[in-house]
PyMOL Python script that loads the backbone (N, CA, C, O; Angstrom):
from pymol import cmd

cmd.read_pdbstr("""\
ATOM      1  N   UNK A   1      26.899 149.848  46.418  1.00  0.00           N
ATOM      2  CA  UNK A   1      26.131 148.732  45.935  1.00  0.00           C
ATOM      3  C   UNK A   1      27.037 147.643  45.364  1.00  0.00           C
ATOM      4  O   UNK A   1      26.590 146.497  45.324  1.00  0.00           O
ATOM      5  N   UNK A   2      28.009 147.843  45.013  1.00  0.00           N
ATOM      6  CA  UNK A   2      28.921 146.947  43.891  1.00  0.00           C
ATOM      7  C   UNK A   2      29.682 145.853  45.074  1.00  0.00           C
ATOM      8  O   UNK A   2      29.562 144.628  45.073  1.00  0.00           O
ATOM      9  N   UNK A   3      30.565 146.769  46.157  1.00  0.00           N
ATOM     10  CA  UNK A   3      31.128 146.471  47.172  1.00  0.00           C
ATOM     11  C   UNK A   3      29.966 145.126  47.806  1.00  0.00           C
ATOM     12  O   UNK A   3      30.396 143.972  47.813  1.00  0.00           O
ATOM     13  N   UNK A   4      28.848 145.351  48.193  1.00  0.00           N
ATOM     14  CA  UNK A   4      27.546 144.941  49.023  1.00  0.00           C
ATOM     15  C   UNK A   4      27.735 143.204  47.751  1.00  0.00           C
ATOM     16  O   UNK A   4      28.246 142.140  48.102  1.00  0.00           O
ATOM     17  N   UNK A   5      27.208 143.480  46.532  1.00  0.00           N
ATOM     18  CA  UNK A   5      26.866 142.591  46.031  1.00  0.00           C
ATOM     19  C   UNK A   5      27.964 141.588  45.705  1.00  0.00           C
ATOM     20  O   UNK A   5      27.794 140.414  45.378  1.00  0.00           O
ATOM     21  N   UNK A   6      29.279 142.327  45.866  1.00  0.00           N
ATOM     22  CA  UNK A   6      30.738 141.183  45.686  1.00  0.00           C
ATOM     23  C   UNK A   6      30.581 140.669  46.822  1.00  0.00           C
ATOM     24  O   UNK A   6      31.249 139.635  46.848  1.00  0.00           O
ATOM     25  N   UNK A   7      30.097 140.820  47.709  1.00  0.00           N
ATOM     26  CA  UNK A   7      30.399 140.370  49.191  1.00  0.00           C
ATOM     27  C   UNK A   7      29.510 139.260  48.992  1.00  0.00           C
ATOM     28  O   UNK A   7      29.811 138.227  49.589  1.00  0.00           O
ATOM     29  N   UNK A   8      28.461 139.255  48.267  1.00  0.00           N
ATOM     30  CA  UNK A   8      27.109 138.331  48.309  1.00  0.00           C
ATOM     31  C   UNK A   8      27.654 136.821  47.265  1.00  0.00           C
ATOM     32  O   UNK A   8      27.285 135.657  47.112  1.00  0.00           O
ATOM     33  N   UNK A   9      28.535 137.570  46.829  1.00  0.00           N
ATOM     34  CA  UNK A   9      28.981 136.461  46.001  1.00  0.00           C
ATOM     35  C   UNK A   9      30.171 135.794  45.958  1.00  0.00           C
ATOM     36  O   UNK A   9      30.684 135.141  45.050  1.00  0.00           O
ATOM     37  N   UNK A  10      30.454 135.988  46.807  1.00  0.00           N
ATOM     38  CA  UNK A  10      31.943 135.345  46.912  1.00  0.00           C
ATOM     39  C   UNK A  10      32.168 134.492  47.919  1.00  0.00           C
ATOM     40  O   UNK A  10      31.235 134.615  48.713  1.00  0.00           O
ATOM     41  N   UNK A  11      32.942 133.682  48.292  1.00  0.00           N
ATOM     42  CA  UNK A  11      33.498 133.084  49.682  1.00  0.00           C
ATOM     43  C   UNK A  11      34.364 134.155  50.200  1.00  0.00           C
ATOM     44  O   UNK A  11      35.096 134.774  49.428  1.00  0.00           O
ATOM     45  N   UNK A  12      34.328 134.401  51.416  1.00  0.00           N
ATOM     46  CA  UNK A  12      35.817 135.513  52.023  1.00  0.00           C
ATOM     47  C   UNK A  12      36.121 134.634  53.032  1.00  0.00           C
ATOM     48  O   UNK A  12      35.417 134.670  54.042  1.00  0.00           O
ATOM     49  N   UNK A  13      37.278 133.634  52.944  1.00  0.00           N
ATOM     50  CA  UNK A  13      37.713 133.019  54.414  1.00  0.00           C
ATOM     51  C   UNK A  13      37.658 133.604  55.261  1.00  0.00           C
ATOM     52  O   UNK A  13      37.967 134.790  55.144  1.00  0.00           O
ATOM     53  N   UNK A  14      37.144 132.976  56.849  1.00  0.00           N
ATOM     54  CA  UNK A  14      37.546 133.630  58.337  1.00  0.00           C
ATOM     55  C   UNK A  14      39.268 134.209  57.921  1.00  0.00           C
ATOM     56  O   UNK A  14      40.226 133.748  57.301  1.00  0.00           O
ATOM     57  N   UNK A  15      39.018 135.195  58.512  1.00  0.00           N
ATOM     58  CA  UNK A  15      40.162 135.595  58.780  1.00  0.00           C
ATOM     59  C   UNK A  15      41.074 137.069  57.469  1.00  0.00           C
ATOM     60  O   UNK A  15      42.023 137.817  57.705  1.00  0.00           O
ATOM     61  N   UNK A  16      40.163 136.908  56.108  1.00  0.00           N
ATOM     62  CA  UNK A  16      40.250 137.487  55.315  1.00  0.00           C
ATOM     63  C   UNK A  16      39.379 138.622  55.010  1.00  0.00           C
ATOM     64  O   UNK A  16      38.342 138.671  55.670  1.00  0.00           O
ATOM     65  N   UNK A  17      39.597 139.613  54.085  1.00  0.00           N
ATOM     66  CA  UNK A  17      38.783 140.698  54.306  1.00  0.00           C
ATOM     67  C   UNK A  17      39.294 141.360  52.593  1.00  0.00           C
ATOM     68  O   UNK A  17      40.259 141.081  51.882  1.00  0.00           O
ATOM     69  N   UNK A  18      38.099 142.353  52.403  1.00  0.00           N
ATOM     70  CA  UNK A  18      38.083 143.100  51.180  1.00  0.00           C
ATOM     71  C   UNK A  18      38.705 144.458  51.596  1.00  0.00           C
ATOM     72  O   UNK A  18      38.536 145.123  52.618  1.00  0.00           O
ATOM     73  N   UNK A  19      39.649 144.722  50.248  1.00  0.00           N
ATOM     74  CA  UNK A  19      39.770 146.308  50.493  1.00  0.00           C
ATOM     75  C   UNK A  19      39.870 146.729  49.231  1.00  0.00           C
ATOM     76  O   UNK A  19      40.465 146.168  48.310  1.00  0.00           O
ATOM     77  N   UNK A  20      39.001 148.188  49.200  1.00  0.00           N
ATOM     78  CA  UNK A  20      38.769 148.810  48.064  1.00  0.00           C
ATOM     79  C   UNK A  20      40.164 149.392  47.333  1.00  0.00           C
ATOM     80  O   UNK A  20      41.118 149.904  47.920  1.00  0.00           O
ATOM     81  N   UNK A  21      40.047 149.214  46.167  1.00  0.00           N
ATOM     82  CA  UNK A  21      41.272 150.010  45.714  1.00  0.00           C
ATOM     83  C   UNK A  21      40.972 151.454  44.676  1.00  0.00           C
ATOM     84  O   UNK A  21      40.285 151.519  43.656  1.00  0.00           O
ATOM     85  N   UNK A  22      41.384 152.016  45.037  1.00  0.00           N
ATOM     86  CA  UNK A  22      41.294 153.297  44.203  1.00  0.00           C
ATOM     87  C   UNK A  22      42.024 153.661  42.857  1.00  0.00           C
ATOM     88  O   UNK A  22      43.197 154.010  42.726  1.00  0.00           O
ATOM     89  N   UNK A  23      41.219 153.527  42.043  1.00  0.00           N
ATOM     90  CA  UNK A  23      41.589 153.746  40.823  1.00  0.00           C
ATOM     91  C   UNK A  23      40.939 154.859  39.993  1.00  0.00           C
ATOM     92  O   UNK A  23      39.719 155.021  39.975  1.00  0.00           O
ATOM     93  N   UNK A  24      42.077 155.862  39.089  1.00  0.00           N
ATOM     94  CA  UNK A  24      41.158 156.828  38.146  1.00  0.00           C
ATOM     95  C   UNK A  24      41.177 156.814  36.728  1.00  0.00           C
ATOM     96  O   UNK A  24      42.006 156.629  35.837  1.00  0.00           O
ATOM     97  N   UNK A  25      39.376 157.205  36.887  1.00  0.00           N
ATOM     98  CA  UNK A  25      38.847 157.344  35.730  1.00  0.00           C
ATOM     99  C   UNK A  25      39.509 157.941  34.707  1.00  0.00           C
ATOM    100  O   UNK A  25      40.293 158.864  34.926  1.00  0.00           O
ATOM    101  N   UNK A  26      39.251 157.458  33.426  1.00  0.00           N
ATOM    102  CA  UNK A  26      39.637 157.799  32.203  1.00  0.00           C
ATOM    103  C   UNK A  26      38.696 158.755  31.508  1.00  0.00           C
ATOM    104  O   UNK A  26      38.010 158.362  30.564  1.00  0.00           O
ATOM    105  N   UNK A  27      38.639 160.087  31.978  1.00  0.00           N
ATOM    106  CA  UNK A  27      37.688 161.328  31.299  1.00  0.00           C
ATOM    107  C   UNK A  27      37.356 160.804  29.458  1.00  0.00           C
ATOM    108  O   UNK A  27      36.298 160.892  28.836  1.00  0.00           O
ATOM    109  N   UNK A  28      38.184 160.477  29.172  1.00  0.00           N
ATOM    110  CA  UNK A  28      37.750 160.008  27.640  1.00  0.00           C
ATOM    111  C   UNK A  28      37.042 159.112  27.543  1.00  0.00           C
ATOM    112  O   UNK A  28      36.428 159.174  26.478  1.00  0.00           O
ATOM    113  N   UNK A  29      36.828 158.388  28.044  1.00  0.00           N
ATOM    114  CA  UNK A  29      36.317 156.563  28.028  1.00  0.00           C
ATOM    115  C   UNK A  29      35.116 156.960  28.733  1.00  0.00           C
ATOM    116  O   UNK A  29      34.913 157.254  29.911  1.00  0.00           O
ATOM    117  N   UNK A  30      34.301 156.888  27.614  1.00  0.00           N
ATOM    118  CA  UNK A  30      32.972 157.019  28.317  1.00  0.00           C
ATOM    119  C   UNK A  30      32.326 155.609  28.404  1.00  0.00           C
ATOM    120  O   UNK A  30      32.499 154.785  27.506  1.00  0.00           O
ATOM    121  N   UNK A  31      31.507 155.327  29.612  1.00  0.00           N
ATOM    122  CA  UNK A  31      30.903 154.130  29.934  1.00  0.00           C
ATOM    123  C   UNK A  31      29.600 154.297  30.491  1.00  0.00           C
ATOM    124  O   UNK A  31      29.141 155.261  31.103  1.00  0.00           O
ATOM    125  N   UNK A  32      28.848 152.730  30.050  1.00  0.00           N
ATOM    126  CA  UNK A  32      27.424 152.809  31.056  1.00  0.00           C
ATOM    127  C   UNK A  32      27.123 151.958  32.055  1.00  0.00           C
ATOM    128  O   UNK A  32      26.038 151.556  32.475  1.00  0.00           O
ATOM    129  N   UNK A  33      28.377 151.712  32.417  1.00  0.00           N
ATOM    130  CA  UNK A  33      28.221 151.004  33.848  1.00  0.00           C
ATOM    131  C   UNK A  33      29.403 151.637  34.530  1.00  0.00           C
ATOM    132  O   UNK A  33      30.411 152.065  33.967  1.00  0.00           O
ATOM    133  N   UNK A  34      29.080 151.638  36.134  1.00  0.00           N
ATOM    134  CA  UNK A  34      30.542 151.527  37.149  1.00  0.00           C
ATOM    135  C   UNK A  34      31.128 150.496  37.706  1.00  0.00           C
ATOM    136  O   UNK A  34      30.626 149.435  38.078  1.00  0.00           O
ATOM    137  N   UNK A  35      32.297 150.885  37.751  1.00  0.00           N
ATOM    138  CA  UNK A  35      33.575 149.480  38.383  1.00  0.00           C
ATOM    139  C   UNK A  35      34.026 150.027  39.480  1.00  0.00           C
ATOM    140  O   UNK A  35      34.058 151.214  39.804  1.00  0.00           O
ATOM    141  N   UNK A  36      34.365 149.109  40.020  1.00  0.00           N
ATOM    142  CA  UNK A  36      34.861 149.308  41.379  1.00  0.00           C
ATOM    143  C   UNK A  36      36.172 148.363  41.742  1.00  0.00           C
ATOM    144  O   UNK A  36      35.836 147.194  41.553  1.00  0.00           O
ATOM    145  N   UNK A  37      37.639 148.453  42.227  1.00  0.00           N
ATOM    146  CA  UNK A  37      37.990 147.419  42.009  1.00  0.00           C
ATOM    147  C   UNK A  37      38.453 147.237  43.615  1.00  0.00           C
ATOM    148  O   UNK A  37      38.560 148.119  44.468  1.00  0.00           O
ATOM    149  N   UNK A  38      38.730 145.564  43.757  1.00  0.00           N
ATOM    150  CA  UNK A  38      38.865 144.900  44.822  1.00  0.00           C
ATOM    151  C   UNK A  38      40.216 144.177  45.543  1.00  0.00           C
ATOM    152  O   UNK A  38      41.080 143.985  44.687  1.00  0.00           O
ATOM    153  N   UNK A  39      40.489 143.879  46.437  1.00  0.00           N
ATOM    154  CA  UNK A  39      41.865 143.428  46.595  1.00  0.00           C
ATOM    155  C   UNK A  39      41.061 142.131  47.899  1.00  0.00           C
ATOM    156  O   UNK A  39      40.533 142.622  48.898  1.00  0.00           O
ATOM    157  N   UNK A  40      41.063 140.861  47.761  1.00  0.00           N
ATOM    158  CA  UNK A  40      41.129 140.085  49.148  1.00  0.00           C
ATOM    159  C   UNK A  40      42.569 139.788  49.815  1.00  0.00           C
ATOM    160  O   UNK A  40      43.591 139.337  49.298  1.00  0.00           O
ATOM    161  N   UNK A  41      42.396 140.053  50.675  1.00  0.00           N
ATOM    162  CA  UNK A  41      43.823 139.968  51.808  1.00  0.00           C
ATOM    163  C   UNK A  41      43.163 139.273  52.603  1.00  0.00           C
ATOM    164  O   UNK A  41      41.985 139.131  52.931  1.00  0.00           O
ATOM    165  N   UNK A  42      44.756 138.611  53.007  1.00  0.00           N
ATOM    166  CA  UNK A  42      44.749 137.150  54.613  1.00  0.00           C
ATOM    167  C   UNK A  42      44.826 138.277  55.354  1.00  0.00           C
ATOM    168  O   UNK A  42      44.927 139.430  54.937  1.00  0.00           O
ATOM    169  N   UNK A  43      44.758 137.796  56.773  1.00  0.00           N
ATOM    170  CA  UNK A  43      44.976 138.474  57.887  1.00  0.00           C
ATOM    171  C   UNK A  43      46.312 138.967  58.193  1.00  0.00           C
ATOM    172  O   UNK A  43      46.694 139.632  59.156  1.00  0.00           O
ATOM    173  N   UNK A  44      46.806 138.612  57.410  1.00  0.00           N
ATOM    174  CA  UNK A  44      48.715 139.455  57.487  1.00  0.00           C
ATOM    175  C   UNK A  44      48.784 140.414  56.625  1.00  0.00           C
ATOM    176  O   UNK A  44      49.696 141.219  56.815  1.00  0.00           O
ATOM    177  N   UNK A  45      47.911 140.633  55.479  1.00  0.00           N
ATOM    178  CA  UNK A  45      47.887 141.645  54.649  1.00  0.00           C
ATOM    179  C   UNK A  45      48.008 141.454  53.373  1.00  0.00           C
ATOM    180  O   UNK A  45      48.106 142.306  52.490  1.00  0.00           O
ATOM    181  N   UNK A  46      47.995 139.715  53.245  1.00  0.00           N
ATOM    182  CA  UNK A  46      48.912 139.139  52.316  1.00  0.00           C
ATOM    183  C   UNK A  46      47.807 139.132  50.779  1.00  0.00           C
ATOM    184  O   UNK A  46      46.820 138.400  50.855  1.00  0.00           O
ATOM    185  N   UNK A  47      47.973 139.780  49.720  1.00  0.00           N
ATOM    186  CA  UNK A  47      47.390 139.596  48.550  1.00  0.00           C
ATOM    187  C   UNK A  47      46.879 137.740  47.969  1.00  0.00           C
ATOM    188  O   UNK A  47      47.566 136.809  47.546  1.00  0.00           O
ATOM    189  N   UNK A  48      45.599 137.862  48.192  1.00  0.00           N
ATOM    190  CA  UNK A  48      45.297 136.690  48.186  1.00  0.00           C
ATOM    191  C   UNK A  48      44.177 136.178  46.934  1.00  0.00           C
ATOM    192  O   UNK A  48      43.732 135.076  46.613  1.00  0.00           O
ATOM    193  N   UNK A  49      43.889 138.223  46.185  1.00  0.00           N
ATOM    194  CA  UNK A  49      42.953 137.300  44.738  1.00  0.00           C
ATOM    195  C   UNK A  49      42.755 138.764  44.376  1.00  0.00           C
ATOM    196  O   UNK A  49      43.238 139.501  45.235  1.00  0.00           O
ATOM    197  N   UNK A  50      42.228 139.355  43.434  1.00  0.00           N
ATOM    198  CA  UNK A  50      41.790 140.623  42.824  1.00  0.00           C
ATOM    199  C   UNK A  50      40.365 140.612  42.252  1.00  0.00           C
ATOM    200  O   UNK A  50      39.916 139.569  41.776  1.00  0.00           O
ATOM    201  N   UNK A  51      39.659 141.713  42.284  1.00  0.00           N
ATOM    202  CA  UNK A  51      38.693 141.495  41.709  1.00  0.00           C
ATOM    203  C   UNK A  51      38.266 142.679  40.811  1.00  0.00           C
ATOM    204  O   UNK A  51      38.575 143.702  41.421  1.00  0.00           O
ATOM    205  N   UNK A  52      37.810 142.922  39.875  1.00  0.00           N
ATOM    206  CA  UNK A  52      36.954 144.410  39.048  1.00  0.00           C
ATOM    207  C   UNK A  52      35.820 143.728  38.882  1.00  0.00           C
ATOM    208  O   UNK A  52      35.551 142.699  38.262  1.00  0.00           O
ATOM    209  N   UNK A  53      34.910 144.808  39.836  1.00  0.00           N
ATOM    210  CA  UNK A  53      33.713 144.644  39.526  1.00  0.00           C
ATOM    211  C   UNK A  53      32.744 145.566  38.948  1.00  0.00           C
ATOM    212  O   UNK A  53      33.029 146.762  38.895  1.00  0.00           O
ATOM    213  N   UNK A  54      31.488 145.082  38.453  1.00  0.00           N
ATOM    214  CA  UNK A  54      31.086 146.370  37.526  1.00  0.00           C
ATOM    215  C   UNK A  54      29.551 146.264  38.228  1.00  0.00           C
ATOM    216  O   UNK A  54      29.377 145.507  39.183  1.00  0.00           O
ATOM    217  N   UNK A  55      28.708 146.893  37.804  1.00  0.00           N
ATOM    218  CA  UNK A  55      27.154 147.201  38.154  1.00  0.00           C
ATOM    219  C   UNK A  55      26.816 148.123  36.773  1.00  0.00           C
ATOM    220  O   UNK A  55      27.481 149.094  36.412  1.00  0.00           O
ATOM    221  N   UNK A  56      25.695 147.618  36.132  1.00  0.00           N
ATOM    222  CA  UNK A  56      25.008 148.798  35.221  1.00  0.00           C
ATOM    223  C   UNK A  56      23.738 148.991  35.718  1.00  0.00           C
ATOM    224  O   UNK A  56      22.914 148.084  35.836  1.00  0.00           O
ATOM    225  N   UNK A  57      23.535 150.263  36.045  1.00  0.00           N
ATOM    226  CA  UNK A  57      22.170 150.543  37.405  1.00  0.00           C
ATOM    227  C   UNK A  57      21.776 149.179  37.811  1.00  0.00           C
ATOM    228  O   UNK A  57      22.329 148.236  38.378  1.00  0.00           O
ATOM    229  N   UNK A  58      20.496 149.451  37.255  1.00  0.00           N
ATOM    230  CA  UNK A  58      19.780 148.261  38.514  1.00  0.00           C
ATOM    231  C   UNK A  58      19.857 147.245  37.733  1.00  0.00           C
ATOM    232  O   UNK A  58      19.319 146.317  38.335  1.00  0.00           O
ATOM    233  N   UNK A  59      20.290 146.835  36.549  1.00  0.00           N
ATOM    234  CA  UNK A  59      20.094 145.582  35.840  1.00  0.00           C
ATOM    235  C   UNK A  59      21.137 144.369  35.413  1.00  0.00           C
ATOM    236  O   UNK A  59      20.932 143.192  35.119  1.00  0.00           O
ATOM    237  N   UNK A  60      22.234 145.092  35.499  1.00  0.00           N
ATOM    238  CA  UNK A  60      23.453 143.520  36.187  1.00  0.00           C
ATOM    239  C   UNK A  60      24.528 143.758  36.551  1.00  0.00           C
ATOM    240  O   UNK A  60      25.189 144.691  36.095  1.00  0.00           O
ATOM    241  N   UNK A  61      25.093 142.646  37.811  1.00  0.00           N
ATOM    242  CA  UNK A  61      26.266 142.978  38.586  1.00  0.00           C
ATOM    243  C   UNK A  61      27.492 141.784  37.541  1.00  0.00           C
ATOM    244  O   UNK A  61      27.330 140.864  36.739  1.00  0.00           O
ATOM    245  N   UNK A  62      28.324 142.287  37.977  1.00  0.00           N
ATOM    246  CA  UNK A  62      29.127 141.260  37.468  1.00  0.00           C
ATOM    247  C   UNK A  62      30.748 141.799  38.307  1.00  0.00           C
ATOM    248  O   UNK A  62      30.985 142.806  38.975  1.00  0.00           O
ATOM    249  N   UNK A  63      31.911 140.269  37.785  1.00  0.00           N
ATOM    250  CA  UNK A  63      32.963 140.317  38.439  1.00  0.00           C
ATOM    251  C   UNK A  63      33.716 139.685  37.551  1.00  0.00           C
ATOM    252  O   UNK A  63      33.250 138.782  36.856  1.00  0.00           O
ATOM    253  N   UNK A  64      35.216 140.162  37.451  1.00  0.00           N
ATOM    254  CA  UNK A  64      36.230 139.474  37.192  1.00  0.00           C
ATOM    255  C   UNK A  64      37.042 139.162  38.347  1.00  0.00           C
ATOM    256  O   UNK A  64      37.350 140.051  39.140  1.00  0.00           O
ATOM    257  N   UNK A  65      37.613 137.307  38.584  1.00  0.00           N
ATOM    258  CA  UNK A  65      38.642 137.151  39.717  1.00  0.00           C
ATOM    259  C   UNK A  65      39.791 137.086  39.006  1.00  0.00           C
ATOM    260  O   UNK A  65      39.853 136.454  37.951  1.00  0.00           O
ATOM    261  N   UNK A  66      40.944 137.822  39.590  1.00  0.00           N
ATOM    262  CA  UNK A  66      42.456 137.134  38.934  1.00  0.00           C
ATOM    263  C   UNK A  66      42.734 137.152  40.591  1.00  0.00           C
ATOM    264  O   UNK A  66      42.407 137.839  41.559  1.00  0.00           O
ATOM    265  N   UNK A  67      44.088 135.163  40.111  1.00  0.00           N
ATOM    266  CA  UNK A  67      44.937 135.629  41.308  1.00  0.00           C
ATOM    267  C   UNK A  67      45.654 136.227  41.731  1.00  0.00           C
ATOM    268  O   UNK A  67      45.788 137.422  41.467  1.00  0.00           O
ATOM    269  N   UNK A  68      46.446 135.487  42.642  1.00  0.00           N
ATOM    270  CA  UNK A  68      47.471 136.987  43.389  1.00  0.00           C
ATOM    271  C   UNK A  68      48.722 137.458  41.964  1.00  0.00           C
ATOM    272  O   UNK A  68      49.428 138.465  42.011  1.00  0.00           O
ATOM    273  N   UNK A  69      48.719 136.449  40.812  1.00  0.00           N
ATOM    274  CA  UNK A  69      49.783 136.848  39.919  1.00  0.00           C
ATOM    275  C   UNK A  69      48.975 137.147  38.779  1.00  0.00           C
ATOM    276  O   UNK A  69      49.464 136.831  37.695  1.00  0.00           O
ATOM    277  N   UNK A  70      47.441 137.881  38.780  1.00  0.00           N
ATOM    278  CA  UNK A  70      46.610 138.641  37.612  1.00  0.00           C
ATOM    279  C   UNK A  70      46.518 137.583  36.530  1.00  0.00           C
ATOM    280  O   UNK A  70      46.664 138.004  35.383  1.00  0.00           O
ATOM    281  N   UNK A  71      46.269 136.098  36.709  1.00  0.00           N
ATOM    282  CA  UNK A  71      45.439 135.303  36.390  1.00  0.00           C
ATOM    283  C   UNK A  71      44.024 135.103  36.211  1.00  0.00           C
ATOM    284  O   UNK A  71      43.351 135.003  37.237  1.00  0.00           O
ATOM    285  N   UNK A  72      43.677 135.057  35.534  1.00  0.00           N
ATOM    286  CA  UNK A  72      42.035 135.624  35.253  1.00  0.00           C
ATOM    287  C   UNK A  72      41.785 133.593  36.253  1.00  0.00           C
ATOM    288  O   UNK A  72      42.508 132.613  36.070  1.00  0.00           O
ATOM    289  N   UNK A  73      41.020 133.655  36.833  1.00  0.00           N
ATOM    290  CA  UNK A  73      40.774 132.402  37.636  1.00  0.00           C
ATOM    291  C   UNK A  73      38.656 132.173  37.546  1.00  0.00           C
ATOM    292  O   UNK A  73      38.060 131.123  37.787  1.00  0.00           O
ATOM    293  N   UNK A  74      38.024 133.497  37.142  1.00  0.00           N
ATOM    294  CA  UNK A  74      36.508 133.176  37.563  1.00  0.00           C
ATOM    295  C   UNK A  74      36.094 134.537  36.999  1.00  0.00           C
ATOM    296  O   UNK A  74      36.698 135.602  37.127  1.00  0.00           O
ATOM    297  N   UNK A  75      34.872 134.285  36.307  1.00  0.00           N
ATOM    298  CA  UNK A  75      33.948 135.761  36.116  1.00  0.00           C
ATOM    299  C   UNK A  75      32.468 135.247  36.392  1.00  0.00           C
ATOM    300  O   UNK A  75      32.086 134.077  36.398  1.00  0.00           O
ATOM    301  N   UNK A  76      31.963 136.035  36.547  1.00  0.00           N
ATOM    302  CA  UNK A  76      30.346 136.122  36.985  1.00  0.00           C
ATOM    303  C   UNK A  76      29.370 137.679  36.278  1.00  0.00           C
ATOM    304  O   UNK A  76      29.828 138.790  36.012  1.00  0.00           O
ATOM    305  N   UNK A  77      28.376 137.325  36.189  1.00  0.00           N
ATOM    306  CA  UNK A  77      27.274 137.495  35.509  1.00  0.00           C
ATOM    307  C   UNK A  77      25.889 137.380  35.949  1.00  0.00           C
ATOM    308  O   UNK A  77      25.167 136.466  35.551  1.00  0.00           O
ATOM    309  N   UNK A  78      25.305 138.737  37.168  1.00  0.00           N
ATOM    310  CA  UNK A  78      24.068 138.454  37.642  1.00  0.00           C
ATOM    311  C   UNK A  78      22.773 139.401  37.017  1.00  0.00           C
ATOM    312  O   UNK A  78      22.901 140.534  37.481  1.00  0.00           O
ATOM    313  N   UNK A  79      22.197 139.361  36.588  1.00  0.00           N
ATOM    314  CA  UNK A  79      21.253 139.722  36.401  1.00  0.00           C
ATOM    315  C   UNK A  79      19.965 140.300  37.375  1.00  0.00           C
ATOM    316  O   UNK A  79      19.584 139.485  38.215  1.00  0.00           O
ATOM    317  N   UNK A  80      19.336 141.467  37.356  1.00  0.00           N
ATOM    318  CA  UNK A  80      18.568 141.858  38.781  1.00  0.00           C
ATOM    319  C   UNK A  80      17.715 141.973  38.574  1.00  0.00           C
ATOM    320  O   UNK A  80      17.631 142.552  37.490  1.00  0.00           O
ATOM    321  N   UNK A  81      16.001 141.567  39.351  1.00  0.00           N
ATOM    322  CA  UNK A  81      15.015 141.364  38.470  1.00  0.00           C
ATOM    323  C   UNK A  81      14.255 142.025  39.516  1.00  0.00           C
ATOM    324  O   UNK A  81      14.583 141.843  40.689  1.00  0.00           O
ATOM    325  N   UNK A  82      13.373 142.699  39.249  1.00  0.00           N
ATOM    326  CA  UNK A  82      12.227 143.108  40.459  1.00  0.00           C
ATOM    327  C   UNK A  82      11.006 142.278  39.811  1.00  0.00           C
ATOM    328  O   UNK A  82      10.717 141.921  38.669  1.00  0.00           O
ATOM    329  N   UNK A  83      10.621 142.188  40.665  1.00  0.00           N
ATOM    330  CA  UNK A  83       8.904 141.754  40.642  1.00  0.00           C
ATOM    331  C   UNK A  83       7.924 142.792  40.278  1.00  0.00           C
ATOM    332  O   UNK A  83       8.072 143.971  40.603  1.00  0.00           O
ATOM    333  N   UNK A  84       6.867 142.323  39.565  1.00  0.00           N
ATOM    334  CA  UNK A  84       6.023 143.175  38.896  1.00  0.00           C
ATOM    335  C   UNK A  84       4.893 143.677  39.908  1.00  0.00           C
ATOM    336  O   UNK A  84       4.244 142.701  40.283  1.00  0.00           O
ATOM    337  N   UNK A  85       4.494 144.717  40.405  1.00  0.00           N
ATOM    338  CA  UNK A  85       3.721 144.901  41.442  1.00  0.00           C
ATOM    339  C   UNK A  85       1.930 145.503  40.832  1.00  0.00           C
ATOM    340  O   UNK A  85       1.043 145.734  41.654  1.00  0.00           O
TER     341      UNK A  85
END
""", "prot")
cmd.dss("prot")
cmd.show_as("cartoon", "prot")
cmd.util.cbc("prot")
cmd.orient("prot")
């Protein structure tokens, strides 16, 4: 879901693409949301922006951008709303 909704929010130039990066959890550090973190690459492979993104269930996505030298450059803040049926 996290992956899905960075995609929804971002620009990814032709030619560029996301790749997940694997990172581990801190058994002590307890949290109530998950992160996921991100790498955009050019088509040569070339590190082109970073991202950690988080989701707390169904009720908000969010992102930190740094650039390619871990510059904080953009964060975001979505909120998820269902309709009342």
């Amino acid at each position: 879901m996290i992956e899905q909704q960075l995609k929804r929010s971002i620009r990814i130039p032709e030619g560029h693409h996301l790749v997940h990066v694997d990172t581990e959890s801190d058994p002590e550090r307890a949290t109530t949301y998950d992160t996921e973190n991100f790498q955009l690459v050019d088509g040569e492979g070339n590190l082109v922006a970073r991202f950690n993104a988080w989701a707390m269930e169904d009720s908000f996505f969010g992102y930190f951008e740094y650039d390619a030298d871990g510059e904080l450059i953009d964060r975001k803040t979505v909120g998820f709303f269902s309709e009342a049926q």
